[in-house]
PDB file with SEQRES, HELIX, SHEET and CRYST1 records, atoms N, CA, C and O in Angstrom:
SEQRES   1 A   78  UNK UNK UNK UNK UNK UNK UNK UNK UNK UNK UNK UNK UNK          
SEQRES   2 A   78  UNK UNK UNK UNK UNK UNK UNK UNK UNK UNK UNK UNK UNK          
SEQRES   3 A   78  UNK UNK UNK UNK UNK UNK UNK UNK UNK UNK UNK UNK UNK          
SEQRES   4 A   78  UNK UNK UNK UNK UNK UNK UNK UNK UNK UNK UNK UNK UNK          
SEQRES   5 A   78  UNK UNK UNK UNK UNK UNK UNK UNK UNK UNK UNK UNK UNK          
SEQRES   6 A   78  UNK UNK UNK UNK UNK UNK UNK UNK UNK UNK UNK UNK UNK          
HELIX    1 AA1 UNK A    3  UNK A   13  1                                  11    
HELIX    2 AA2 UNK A   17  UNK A   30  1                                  14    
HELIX    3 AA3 UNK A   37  UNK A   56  1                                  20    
HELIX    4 AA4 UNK A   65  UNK A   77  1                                  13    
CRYST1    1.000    1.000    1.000  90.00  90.00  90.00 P 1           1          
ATOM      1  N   UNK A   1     -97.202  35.171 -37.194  1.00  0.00           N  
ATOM      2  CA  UNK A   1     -98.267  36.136 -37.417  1.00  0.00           C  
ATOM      3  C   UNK A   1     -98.510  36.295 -38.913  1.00  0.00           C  
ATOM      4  O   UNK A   1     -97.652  35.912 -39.709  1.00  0.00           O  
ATOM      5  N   UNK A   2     -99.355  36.705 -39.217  1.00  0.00           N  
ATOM      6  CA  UNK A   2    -100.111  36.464 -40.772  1.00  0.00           C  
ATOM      7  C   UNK A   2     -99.516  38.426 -41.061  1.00  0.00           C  
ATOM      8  O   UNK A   2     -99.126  39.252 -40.236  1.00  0.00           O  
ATOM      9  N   UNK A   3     -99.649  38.500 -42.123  1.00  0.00           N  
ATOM     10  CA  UNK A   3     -99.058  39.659 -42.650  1.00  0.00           C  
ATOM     11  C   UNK A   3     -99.700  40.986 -41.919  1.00  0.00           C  
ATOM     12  O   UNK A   3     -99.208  41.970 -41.367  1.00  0.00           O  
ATOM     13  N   UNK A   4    -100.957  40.560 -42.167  1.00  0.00           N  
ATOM     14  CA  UNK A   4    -102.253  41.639 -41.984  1.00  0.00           C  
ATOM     15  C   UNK A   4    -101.688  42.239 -40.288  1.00  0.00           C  
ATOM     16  O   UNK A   4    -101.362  43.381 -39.964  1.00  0.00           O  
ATOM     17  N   UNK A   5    -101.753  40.655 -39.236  1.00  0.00           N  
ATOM     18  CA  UNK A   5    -101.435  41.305 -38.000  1.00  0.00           C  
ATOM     19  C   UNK A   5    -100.080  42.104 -37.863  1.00  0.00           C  
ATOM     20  O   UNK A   5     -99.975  43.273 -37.491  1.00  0.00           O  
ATOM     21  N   UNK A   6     -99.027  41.217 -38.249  1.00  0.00           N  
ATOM     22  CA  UNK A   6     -97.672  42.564 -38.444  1.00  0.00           C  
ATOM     23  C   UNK A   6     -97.910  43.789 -38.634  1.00  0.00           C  
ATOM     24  O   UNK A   6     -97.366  44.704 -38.016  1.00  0.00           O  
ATOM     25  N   UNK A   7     -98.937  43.935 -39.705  1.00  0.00           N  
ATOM     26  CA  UNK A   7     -99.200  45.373 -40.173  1.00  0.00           C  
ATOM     27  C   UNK A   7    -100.011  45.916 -39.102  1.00  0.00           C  
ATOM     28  O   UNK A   7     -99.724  47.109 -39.003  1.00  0.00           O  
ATOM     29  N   UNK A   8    -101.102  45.508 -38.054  1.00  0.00           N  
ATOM     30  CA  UNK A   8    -101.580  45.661 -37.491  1.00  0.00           C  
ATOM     31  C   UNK A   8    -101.269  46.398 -36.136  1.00  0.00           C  
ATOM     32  O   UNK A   8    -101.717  47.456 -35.694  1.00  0.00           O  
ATOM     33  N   UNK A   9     -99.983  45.135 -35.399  1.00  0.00           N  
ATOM     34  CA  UNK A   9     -98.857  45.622 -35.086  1.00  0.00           C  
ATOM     35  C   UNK A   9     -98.295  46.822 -35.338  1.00  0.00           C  
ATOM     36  O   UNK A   9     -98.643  47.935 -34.944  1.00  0.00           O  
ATOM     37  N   UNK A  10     -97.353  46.484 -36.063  1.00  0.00           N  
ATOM     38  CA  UNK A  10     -96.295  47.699 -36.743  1.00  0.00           C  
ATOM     39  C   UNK A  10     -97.067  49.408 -36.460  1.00  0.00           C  
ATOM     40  O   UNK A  10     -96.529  50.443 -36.067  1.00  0.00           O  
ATOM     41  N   UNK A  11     -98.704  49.093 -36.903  1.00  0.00           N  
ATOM     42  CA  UNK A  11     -98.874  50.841 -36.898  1.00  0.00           C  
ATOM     43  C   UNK A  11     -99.678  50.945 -35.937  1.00  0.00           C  
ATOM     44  O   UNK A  11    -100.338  51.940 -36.235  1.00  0.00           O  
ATOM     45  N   UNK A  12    -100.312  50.290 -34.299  1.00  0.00           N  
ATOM     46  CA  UNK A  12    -100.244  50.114 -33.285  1.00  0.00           C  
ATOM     47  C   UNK A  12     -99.652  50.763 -32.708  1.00  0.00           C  
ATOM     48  O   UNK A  12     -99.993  51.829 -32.194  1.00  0.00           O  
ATOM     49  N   UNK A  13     -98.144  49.984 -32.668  1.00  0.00           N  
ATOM     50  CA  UNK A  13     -96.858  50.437 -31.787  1.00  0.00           C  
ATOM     51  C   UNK A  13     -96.554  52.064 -32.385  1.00  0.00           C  
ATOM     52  O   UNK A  13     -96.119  52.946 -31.643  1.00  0.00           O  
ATOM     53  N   UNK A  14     -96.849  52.271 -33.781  1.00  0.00           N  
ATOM     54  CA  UNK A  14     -96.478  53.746 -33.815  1.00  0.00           C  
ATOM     55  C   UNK A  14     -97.925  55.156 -33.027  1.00  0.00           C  
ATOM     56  O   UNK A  14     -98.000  56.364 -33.253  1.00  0.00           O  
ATOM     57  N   UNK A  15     -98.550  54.532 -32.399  1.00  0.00           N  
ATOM     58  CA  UNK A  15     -99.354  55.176 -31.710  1.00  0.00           C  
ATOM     59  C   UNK A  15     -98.955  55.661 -30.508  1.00  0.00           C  
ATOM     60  O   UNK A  15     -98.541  54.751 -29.790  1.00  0.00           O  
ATOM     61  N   UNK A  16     -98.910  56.871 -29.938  1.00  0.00           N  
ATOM     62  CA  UNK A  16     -98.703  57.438 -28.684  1.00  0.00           C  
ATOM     63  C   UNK A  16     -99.124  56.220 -27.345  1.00  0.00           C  
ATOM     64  O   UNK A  16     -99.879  55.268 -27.545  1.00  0.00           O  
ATOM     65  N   UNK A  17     -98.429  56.526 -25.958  1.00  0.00           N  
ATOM     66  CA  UNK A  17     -99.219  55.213 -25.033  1.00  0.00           C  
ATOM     67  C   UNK A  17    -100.454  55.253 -24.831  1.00  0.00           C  
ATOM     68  O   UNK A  17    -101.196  54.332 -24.491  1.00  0.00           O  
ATOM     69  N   UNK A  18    -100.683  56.269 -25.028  1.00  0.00           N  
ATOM     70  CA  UNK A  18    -102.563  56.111 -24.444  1.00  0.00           C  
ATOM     71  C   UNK A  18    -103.145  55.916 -25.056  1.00  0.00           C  
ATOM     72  O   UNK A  18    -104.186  55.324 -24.773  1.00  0.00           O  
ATOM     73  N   UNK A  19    -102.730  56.421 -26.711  1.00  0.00           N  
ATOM     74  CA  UNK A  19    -103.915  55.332 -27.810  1.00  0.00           C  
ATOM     75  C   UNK A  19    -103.438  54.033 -27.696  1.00  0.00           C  
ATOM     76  O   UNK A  19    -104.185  53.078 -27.908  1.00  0.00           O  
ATOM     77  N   UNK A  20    -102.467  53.917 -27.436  1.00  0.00           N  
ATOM     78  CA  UNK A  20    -102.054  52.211 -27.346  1.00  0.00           C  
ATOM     79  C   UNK A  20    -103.057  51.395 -26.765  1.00  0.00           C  
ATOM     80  O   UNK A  20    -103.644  50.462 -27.313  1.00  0.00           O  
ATOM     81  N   UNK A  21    -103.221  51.862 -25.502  1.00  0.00           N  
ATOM     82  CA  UNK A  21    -103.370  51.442 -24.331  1.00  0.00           C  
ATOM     83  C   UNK A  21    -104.685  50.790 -24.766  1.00  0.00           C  
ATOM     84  O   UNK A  21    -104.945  49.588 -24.828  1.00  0.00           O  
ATOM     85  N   UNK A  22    -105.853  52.379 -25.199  1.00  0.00           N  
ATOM     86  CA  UNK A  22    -106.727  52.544 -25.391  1.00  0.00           C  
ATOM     87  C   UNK A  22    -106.983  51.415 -26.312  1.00  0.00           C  
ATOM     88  O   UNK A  22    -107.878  50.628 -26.003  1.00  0.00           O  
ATOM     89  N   UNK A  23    -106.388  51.254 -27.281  1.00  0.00           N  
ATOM     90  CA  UNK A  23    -106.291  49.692 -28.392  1.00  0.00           C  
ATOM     91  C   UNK A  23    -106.530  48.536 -27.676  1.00  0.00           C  
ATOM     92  O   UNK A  23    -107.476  47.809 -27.979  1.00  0.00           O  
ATOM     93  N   UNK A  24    -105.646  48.231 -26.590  1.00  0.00           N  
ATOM     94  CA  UNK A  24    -105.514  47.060 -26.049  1.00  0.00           C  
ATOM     95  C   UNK A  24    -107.062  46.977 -25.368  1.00  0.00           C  
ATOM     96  O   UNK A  24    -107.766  45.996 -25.605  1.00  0.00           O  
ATOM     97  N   UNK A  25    -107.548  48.104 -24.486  1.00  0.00           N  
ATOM     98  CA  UNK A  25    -108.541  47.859 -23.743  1.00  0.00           C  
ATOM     99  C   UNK A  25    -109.688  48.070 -24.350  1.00  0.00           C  
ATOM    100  O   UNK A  25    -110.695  48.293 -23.678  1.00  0.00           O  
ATOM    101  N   UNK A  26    -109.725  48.034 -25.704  1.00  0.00           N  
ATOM    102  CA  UNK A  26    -111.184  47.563 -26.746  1.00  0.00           C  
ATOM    103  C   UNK A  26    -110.919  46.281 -27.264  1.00  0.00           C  
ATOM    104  O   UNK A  26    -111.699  45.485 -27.785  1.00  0.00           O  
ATOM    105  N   UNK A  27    -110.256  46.232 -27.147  1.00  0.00           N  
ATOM    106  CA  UNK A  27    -109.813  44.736 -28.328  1.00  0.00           C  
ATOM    107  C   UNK A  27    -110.398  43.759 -26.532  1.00  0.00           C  
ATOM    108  O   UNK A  27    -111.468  43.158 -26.628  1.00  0.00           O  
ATOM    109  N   UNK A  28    -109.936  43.717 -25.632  1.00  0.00           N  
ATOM    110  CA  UNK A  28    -109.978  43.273 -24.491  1.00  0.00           C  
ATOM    111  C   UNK A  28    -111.676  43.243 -24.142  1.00  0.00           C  
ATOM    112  O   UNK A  28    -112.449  42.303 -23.957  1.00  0.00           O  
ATOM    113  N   UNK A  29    -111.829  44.458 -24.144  1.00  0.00           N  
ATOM    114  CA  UNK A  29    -113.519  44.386 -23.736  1.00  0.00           C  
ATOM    115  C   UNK A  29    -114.546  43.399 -24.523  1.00  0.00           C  
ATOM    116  O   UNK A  29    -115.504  42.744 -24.111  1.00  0.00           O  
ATOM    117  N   UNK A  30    -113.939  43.556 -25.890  1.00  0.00           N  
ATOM    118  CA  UNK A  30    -115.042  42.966 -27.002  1.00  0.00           C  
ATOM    119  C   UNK A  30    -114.381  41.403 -27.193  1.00  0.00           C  
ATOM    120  O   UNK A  30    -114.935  40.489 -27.804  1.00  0.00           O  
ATOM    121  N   UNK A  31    -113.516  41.356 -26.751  1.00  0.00           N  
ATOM    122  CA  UNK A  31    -113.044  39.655 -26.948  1.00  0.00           C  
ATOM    123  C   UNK A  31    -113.660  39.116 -25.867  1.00  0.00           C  
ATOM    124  O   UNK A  31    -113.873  39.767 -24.845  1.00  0.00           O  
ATOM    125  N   UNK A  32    -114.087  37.516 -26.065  1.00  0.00           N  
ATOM    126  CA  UNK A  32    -114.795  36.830 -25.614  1.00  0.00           C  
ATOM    127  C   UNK A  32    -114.280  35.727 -23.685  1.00  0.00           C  
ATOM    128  O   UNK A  32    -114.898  35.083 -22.837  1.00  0.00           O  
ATOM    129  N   UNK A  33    -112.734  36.190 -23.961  1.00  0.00           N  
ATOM    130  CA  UNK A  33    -111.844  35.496 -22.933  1.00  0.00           C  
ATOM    131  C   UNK A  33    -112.194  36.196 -21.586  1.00  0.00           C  
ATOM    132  O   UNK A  33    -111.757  37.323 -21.357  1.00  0.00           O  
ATOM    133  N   UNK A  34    -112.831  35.661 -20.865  1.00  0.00           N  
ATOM    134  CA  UNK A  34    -112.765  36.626 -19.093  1.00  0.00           C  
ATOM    135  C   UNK A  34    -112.145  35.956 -18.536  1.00  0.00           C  
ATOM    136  O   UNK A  34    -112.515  34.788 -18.652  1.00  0.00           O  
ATOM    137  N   UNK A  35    -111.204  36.116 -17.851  1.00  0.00           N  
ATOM    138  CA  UNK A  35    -110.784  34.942 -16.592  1.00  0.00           C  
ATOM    139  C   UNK A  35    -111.114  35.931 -15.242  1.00  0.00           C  
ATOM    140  O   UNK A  35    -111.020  37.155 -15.162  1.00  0.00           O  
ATOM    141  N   UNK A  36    -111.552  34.899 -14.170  1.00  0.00           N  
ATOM    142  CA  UNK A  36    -111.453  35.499 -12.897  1.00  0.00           C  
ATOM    143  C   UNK A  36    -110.215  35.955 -12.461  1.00  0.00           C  
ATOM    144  O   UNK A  36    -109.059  35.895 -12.878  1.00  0.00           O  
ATOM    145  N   UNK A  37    -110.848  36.473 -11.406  1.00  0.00           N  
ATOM    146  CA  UNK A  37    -108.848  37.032 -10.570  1.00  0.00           C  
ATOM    147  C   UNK A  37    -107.948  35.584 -10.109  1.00  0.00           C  
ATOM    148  O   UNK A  37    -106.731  35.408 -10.168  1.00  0.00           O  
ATOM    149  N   UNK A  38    -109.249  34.450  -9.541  1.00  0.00           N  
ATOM    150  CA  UNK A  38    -109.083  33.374  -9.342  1.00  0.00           C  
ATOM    151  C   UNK A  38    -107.806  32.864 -10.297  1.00  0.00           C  
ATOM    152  O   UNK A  38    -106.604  32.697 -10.096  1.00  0.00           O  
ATOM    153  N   UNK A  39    -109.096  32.636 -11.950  1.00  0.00           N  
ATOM    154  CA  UNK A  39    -108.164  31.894 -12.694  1.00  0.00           C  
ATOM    155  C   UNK A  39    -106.693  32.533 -13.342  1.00  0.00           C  
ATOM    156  O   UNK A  39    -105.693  31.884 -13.651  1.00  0.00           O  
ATOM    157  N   UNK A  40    -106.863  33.741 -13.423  1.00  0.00           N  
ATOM    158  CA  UNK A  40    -105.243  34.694 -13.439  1.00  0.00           C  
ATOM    159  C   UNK A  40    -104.213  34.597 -12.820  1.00  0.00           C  
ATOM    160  O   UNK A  40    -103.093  34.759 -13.305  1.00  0.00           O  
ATOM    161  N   UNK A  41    -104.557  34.217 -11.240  1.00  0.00           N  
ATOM    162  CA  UNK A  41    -103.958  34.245 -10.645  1.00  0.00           C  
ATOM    163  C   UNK A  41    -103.026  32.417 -10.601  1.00  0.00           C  
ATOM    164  O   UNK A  41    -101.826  32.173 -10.720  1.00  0.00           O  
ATOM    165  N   UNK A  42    -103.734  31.846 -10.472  1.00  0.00           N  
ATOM    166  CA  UNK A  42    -103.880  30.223 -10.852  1.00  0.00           C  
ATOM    167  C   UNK A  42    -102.802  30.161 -12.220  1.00  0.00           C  
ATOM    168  O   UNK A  42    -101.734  29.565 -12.081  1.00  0.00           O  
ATOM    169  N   UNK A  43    -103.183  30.873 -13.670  1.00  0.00           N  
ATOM    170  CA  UNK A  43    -102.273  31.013 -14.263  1.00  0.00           C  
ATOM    171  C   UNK A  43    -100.721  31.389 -14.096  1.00  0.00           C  
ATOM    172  O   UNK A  43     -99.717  30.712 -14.320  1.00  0.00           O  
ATOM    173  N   UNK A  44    -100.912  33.059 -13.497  1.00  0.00           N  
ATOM    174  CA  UNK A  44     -99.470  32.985 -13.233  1.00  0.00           C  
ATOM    175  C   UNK A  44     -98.810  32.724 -12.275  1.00  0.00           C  
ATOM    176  O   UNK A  44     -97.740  33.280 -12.023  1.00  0.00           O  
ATOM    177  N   UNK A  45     -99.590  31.416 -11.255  1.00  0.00           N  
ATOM    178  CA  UNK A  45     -98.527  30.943 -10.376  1.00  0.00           C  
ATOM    179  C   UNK A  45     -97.908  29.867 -11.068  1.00  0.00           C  
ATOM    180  O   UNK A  45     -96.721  29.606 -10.873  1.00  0.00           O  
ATOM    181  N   UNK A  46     -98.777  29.074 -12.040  1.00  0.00           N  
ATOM    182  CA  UNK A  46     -98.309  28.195 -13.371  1.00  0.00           C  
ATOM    183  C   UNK A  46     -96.876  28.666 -13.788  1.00  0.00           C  
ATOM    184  O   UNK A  46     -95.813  28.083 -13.579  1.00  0.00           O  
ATOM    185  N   UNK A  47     -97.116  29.976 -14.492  1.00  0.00           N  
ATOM    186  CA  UNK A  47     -95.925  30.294 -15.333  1.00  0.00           C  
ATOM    187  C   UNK A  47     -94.735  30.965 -14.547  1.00  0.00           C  
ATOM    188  O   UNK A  47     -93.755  31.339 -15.190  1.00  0.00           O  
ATOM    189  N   UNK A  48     -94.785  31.141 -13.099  1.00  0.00           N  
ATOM    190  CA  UNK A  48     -93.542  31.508 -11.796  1.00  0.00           C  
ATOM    191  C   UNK A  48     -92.802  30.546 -12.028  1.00  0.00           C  
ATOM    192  O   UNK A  48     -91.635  30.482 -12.414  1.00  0.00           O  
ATOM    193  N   UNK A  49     -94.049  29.290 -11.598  1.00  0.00           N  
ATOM    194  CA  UNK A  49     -93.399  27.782 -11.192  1.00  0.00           C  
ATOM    195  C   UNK A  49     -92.527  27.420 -12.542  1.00  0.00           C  
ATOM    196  O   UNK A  49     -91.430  26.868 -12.452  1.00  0.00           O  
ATOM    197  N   UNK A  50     -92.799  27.587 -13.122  1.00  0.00           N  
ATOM    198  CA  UNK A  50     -92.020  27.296 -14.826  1.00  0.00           C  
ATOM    199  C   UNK A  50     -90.930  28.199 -14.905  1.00  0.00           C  
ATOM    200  O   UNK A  50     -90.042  27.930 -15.714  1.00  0.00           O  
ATOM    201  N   UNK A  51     -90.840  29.170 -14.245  1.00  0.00           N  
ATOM    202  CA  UNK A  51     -89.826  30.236 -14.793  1.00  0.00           C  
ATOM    203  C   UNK A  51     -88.791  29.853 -13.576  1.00  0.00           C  
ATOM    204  O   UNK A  51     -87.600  29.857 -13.889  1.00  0.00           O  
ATOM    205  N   UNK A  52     -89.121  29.524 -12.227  1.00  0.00           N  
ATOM    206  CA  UNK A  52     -88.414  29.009 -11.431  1.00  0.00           C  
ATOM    207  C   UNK A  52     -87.938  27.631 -11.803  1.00  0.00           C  
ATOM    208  O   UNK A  52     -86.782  27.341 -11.498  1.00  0.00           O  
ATOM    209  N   UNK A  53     -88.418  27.065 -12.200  1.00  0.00           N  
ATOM    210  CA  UNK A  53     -88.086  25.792 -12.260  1.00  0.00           C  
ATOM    211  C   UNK A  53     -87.190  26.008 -13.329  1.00  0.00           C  
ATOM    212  O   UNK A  53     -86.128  26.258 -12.759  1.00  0.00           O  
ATOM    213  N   UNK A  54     -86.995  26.059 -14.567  1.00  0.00           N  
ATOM    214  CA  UNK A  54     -85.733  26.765 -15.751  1.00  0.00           C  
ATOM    215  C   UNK A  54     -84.630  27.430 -14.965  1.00  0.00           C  
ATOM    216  O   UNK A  54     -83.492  26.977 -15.081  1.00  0.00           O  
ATOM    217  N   UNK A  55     -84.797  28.181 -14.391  1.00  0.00           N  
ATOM    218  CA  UNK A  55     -83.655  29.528 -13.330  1.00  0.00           C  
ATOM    219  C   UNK A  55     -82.822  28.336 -12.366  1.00  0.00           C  
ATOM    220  O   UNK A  55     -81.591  28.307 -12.366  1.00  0.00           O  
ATOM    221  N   UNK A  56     -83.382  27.676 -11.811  1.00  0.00           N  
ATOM    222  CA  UNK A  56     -83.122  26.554 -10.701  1.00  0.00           C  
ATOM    223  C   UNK A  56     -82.086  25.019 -11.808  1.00  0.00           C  
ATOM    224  O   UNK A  56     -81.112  24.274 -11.696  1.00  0.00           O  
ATOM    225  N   UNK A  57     -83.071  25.321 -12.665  1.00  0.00           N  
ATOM    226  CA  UNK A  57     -82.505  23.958 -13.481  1.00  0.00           C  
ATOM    227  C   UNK A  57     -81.072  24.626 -14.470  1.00  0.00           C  
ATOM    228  O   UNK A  57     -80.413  24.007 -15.306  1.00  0.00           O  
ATOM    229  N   UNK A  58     -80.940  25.766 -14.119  1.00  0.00           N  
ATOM    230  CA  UNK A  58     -79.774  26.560 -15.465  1.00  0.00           C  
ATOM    231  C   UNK A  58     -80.090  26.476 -17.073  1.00  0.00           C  
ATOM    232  O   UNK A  58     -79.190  26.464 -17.913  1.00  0.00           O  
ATOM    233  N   UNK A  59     -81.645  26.415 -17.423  1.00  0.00           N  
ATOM    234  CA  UNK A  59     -81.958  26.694 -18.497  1.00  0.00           C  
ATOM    235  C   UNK A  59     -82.193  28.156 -18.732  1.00  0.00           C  
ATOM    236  O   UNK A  59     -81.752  28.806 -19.680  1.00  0.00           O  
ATOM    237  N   UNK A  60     -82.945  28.594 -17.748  1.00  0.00           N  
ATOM    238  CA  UNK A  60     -82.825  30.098 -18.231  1.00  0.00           C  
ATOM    239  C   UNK A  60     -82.013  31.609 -18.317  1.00  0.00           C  
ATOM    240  O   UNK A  60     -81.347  32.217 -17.479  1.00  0.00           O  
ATOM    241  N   UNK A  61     -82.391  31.921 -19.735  1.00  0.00           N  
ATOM    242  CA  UNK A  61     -81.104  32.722 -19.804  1.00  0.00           C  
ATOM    243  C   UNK A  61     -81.272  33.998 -19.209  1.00  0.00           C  
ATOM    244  O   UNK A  61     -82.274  34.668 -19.458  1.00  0.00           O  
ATOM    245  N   UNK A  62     -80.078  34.528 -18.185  1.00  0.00           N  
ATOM    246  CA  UNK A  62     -80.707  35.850 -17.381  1.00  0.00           C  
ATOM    247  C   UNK A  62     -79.290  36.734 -17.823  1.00  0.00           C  
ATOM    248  O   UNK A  62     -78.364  36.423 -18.572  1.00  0.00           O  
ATOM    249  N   UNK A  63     -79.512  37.797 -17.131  1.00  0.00           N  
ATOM    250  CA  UNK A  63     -78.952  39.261 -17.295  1.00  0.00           C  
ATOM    251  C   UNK A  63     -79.165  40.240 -16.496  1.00  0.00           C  
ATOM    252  O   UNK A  63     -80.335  40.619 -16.443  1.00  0.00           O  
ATOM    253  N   UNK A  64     -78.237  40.898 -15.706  1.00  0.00           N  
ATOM    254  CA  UNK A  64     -78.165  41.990 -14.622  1.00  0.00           C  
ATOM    255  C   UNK A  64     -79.272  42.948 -14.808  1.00  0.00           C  
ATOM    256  O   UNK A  64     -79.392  43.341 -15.969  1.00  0.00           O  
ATOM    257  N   UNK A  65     -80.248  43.498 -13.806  1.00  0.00           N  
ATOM    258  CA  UNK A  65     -81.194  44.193 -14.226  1.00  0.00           C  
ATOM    259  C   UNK A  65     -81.193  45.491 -14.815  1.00  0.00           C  
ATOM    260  O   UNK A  65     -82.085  46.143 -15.357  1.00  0.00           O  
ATOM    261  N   UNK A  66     -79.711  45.770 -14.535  1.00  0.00           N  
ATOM    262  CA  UNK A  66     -78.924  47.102 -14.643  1.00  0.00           C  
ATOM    263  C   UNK A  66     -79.332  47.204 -16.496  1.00  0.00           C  
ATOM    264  O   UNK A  66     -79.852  48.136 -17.109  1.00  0.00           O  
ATOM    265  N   UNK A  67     -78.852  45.854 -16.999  1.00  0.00           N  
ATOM    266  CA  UNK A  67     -79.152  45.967 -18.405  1.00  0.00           C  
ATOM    267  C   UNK A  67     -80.918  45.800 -18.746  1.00  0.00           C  
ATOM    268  O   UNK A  67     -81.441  46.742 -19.341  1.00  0.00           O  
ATOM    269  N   UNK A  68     -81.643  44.800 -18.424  1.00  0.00           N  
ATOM    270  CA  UNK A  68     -83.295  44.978 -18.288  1.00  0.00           C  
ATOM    271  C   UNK A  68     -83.435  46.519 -18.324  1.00  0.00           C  
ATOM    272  O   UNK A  68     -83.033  46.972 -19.395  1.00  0.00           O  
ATOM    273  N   UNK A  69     -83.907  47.488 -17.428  1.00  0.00           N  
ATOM    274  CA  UNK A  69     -83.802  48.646 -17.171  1.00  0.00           C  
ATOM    275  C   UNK A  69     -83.616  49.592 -17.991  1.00  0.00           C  
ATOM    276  O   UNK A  69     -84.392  50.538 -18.131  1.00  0.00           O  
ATOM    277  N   UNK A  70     -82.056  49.344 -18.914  1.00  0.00           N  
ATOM    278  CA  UNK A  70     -81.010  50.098 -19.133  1.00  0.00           C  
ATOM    279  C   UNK A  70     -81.918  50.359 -21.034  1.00  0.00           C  
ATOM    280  O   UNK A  70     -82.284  51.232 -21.821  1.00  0.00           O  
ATOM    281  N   UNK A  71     -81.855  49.097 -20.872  1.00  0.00           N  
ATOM    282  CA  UNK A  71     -82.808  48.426 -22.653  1.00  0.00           C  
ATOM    283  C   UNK A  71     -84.484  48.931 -22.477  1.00  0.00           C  
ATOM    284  O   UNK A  71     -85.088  49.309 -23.481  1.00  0.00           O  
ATOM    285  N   UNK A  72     -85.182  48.901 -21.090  1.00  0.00           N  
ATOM    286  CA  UNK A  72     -86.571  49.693 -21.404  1.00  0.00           C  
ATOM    287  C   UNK A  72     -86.219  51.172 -21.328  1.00  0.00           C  
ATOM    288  O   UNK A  72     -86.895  51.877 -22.078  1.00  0.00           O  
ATOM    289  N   UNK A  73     -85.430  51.712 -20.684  1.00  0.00           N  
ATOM    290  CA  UNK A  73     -85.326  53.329 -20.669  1.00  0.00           C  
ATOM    291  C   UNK A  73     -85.298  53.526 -22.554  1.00  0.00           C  
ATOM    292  O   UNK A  73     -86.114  54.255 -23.117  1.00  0.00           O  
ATOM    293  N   UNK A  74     -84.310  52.805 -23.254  1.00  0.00           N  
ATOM    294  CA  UNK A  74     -84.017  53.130 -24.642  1.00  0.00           C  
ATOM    295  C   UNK A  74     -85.641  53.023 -25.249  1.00  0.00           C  
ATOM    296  O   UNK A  74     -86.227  54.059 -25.566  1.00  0.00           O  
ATOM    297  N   UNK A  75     -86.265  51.750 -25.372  1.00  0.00           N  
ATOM    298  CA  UNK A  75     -87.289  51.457 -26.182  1.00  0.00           C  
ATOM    299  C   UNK A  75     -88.382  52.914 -25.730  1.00  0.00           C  
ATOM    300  O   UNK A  75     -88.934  53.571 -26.613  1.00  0.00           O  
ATOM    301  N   UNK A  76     -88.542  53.224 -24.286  1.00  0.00           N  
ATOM    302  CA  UNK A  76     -89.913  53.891 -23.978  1.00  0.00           C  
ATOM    303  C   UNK A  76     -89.053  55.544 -24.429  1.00  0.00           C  
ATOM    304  O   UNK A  76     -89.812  56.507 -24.536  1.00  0.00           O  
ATOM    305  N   UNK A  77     -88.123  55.695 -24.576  1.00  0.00           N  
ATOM    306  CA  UNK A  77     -87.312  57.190 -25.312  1.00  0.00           C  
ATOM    307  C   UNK A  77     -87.455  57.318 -26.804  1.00  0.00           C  
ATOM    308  O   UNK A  77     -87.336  58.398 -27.382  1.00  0.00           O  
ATOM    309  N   UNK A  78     -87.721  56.158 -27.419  1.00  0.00           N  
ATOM    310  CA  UNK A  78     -87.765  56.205 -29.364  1.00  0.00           C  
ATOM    311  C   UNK A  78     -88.870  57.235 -29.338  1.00  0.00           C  
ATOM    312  O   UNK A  78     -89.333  57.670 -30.393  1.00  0.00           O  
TER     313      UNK A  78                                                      
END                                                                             
């Protein structure tokens, strides 16, 4: 990322969720990318099949959800 977006970032994330949110879903409206539900969907059966296929092959690295979970309770409490 180029400096500008870090910074962009950085004081983003220090926004409450709903201005967040609110960020994401202007930046979203006015960008030029639409995909159908079609092609979304088409995508993330792409990136399942990839994430299964790593999990199956013992490339990917996993962790009890207890910890997943344990690590979003901390981040959404800052």
């Amino acid at each position: 990322m180029t400096a500008i977006m870090d910074q962009v970032c950085k004081e983003a994330l220090e926004l409450p969720l709903d201005q967040r949110l609110t960020v994401v879903c202007r930046i979203l409206d006015q960008s030029d990318v639409y995909l159908s539900s079609e092609q979304v969907e088409k995508e993330w059966d792409g990136v399942i099949r990839e994430r299964m296929e790593r999990y199956d092959c013992g490339k990917a690295k996993t962790r009890p959800a207890s910890e997943v979970f344990d690590a979003l309770d901390k981040r959404l409490s800052e």
